[in-house]
matplotlib code that plots the C-alpha trace (Angstrom):
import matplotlib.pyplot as plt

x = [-18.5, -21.0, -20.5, -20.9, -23.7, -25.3, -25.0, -26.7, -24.0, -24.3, -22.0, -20.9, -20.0, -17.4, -15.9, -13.6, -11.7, -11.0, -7.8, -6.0, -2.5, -0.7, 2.6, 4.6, 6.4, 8.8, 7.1, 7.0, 3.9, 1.8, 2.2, 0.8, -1.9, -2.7, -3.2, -5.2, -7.3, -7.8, -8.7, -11.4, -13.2, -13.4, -15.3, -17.5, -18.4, -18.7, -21.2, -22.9, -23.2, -23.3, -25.0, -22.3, -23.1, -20.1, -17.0, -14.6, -16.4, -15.2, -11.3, -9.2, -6.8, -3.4, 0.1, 2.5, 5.3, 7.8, 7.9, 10.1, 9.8, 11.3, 14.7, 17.5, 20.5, 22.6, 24.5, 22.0, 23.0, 20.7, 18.3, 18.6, 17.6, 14.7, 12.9, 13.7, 11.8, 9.0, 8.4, 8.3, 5.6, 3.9, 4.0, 3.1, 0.2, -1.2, -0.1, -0.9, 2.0, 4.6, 7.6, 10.2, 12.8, 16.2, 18.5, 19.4, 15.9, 16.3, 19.2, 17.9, 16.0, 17.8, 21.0, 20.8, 23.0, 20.5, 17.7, 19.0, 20.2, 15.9, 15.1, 17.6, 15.8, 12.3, 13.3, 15.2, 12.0, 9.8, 11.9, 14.0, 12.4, 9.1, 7.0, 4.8, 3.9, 1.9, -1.4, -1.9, 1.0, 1.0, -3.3, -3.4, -0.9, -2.6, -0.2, -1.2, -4.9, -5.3, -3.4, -5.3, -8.9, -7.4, -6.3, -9.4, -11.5, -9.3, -10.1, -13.2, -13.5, -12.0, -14.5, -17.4, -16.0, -15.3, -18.8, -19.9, -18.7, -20.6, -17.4, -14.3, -14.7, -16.2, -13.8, -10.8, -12.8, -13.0, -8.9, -9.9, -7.5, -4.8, -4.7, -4.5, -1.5, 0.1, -0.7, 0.8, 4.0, 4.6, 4.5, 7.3, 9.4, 9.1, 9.6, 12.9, 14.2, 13.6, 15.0, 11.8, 11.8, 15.0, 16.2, 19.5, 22.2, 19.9, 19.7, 21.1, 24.3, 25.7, 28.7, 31.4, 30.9, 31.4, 32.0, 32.1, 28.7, 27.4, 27.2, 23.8, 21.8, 22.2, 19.6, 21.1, 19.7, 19.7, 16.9, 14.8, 15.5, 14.9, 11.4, 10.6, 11.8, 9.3, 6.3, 6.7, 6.9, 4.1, 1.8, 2.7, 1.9, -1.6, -4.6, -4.7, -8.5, -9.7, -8.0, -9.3, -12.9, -12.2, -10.5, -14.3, -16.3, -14.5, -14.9, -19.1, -19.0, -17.4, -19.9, -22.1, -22.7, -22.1, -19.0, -16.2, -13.9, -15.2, -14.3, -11.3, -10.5, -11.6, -8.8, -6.3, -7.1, -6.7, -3.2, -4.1, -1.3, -1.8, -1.0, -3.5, -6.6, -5.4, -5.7, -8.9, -10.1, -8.6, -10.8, -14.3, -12.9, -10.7, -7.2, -7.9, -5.9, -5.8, -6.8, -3.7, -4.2, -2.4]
y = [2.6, 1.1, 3.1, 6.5, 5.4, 5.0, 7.9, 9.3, 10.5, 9.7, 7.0, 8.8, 12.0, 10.5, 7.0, 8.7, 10.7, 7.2, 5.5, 2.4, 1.9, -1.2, -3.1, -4.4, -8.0, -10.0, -12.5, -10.6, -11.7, -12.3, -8.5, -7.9, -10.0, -8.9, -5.3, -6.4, -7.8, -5.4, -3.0, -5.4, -6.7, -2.3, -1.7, -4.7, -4.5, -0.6, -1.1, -3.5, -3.5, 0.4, 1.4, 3.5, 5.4, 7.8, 6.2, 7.3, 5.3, 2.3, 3.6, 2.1, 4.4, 3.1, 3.8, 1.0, 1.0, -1.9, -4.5, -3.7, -7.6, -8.5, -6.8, -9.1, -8.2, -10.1, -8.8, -5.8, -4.5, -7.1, -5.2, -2.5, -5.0, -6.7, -3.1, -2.4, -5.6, -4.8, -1.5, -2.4, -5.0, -2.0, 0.1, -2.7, -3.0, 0.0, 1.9, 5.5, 6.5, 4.6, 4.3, 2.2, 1.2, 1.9, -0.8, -0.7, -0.2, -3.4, -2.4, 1.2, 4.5, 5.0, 6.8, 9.9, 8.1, 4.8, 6.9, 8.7, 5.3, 4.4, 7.5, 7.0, 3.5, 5.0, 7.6, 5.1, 3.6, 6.4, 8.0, 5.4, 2.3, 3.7, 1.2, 4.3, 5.2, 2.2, 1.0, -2.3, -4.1, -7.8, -7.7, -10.4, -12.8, -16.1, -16.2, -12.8, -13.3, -17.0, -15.6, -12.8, -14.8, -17.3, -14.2, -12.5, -15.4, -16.3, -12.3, -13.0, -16.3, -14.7, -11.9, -15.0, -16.1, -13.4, -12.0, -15.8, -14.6, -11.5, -9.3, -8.1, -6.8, -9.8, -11.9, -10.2, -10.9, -14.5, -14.5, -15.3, -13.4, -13.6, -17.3, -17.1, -14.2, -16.7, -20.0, -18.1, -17.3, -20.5, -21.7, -19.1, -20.0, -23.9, -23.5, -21.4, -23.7, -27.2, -24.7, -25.3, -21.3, -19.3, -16.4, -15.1, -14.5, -16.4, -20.2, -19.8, -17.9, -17.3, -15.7, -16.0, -13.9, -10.3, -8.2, -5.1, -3.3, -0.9, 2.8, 3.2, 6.5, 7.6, 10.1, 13.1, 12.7, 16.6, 16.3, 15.0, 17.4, 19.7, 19.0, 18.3, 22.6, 23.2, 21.0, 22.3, 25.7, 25.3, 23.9, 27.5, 29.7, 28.2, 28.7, 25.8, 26.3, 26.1, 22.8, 21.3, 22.6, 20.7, 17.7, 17.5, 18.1, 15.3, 13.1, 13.9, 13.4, 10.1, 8.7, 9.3, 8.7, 12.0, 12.7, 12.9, 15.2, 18.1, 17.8, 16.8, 19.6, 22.2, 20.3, 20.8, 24.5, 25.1, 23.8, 20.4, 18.2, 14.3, 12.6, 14.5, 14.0, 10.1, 9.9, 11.7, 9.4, 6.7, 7.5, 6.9, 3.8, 2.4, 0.0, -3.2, -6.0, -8.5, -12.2, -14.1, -17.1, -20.5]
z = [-2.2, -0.1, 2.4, 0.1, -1.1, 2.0, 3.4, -0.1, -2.3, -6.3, -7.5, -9.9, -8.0, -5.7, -7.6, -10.0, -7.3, -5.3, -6.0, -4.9, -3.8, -5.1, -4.2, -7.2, -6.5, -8.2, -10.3, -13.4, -15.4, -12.6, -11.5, -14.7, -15.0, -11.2, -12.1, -15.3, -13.4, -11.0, -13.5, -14.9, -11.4, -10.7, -14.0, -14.0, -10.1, -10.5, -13.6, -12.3, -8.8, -7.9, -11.3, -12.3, -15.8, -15.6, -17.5, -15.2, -12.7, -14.2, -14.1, -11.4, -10.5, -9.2, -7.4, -7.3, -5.3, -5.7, -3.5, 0.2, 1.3, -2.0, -1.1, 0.3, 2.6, 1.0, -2.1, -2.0, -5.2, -6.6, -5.0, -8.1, -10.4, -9.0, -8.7, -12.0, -12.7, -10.5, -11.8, -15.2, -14.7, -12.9, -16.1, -18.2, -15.9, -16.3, -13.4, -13.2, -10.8, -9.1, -6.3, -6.3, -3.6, -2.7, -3.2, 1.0, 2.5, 4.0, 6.2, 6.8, 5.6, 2.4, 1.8, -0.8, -3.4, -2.8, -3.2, -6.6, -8.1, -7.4, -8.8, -11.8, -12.7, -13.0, -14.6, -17.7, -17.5, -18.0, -20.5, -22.2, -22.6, -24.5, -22.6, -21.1, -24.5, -25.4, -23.4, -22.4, -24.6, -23.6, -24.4, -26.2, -25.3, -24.4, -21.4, -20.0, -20.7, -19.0, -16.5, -15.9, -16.3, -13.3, -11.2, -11.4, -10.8, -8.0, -6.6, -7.1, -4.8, -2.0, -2.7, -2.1, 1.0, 2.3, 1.9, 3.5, 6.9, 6.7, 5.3, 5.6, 9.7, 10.4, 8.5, 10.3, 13.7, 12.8, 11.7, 8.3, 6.2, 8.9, 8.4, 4.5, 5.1, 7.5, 5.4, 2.5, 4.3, 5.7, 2.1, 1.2, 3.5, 2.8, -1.0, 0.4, 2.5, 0.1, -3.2, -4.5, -5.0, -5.6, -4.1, -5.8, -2.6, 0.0, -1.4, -4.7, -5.6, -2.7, -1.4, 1.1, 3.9, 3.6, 6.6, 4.8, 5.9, 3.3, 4.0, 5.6, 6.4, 10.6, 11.5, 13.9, 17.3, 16.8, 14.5, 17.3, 20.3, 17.0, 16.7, 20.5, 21.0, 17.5, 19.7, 22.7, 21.3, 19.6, 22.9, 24.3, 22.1, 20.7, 22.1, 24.4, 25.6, 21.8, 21.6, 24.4, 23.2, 19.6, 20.9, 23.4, 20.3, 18.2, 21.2, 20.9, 16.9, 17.6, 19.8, 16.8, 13.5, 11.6, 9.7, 12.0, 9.1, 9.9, 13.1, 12.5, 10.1, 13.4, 15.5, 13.0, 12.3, 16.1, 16.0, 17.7, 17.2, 15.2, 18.6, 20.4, 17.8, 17.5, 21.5, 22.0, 19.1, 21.2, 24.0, 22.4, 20.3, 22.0, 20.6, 18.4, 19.5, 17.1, 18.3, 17.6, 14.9, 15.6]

ax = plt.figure().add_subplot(projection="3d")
ax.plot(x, y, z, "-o")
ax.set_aspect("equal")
plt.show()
């Protein structure tokens, strides 16, 4: 937002075609109240921090996909019913489109019958249930709305401290949120290992050993000689000397400030391939390594 507005665009010209992209975990109500109170903190802060007059400024607009950390290797058909869970705190959150996971994307890419089964759940959801049909159904509750006020209050403190070290590149540079990400995760796996949290199959539930591996999706290697023949097809017949000439001019636009999509868009329309505009890119920028956090 800030960023638009800088560079002189009209609030409300650009905000209502952003949208957000949200995972869906597997504490139920506090998936809810999470996307409740996202919605809330993108209204308020677009009305009253970037003037926004437009209502669909104020609409945050959301994908969810369920939650691939969530899934277990162990018994993965419980895997089915924790993104049926997921998703349906994702609906009743107010998502406006979402994914969910194949019960074996922890072992590998998902098999076609995995991948229907996913399919399958959303689609009881969407059509069986009749939770789509109703906005906003748990407003109200005292639960959800205390839950939601903490949450977004909670958003809103990290929002304060991050904005104390300057913001969110300089936070990053500091090792800020990588400390809260790894804090948090050293949590988790405390609460695993004292039972403090349960994880059905892992500490809780569990089963003897099965040696029986589920089927699992193998990629044909032929697929990649496949598309190595399409590339290097592709490197002979296009006009090599136009790409070279775009991939130079990106390289210019980078070492300035003007918008670098158009010349982007001129790489792409002379058949330059992704790996070619990434390393050209690469050249003017450079590669982040992130300062590892202890």
């Amino acid at each position: 937002m800030e960023a638009g507005i800088e560079r002189g665009l009209d609030v409300d010209e650009f905000a209502p075609r952003l949208s957000f992209f949200f995972n869906a975990h597997i504490d139920f109500f506090e998936e809810i109240a999470k996307y409740r109170a996202a919605r809330r903190i993108w209204a308020r802060h677009m009305r009253e921090r970037y003037g926004a007059k437009d209502e669909r400024s104020l609409k945050l607009r959301f994908h969810t996909q369920t939650a691939g950390c969530s899934l277990t290797a162990q018994q993965i058909e419980n895997n089915v019913a924790r993104t049926a869970f997921e998703a349906l705190a994702a609906v009743l959150g107010g998502t406006n489109s979402l994914h969910t996971n194949s019960m074996d994307e922890v072992l590998a890419l998902p098999t076609e019958k995995a991948a229907q089964i996913a399919l399958r759940t959303q689609q009881i959801l969407a059509y069986e249930t009749g939770v789509p049909s109703v906005v906003d159904p748990l407003a109200g509750s005292w639960f959800i709305e205390d839950l939601t006020n903490r949450m977004e209050q909670a958003a809103e403190d990290y929002f304060a401290a991050i904005a104390e070290r300057g913001g969110m590149l300089d936070a990053v540079a500091e090792g800020f949120p990588q400390r809260e990400i790894a804090d948090a995760a050293f949590r988790y796996q405390s609460q695993l290992e004292t039972g403090e949290r349960v994880i059905v199959g892992i500490n809780a539930f569990e089963q003897s050993v099965d040696t029986t591996q589920p089927p699992t999706l193998v990629i044909d290697p032929e697929v990649e000689v496949a598309q190595a023949a399409r590339l290097k097809q592709l490197r002979e017949s296009r006009d090599n000397t136009s790409v070279a000439t775009r991939l130079d001019a990106l390289q210019e636009v980078a070492r300035g400030t003007d918008n670098l999509m158009p010349a982007i868009i001129d790489c792409v329309r002379a058949r330059a391939t992704e790996g070619e505009i990434v390393e050209a890119l690469r050249t003017v920028f450079g590669t982040y390594r992130e300062t590892p956090v202890f």
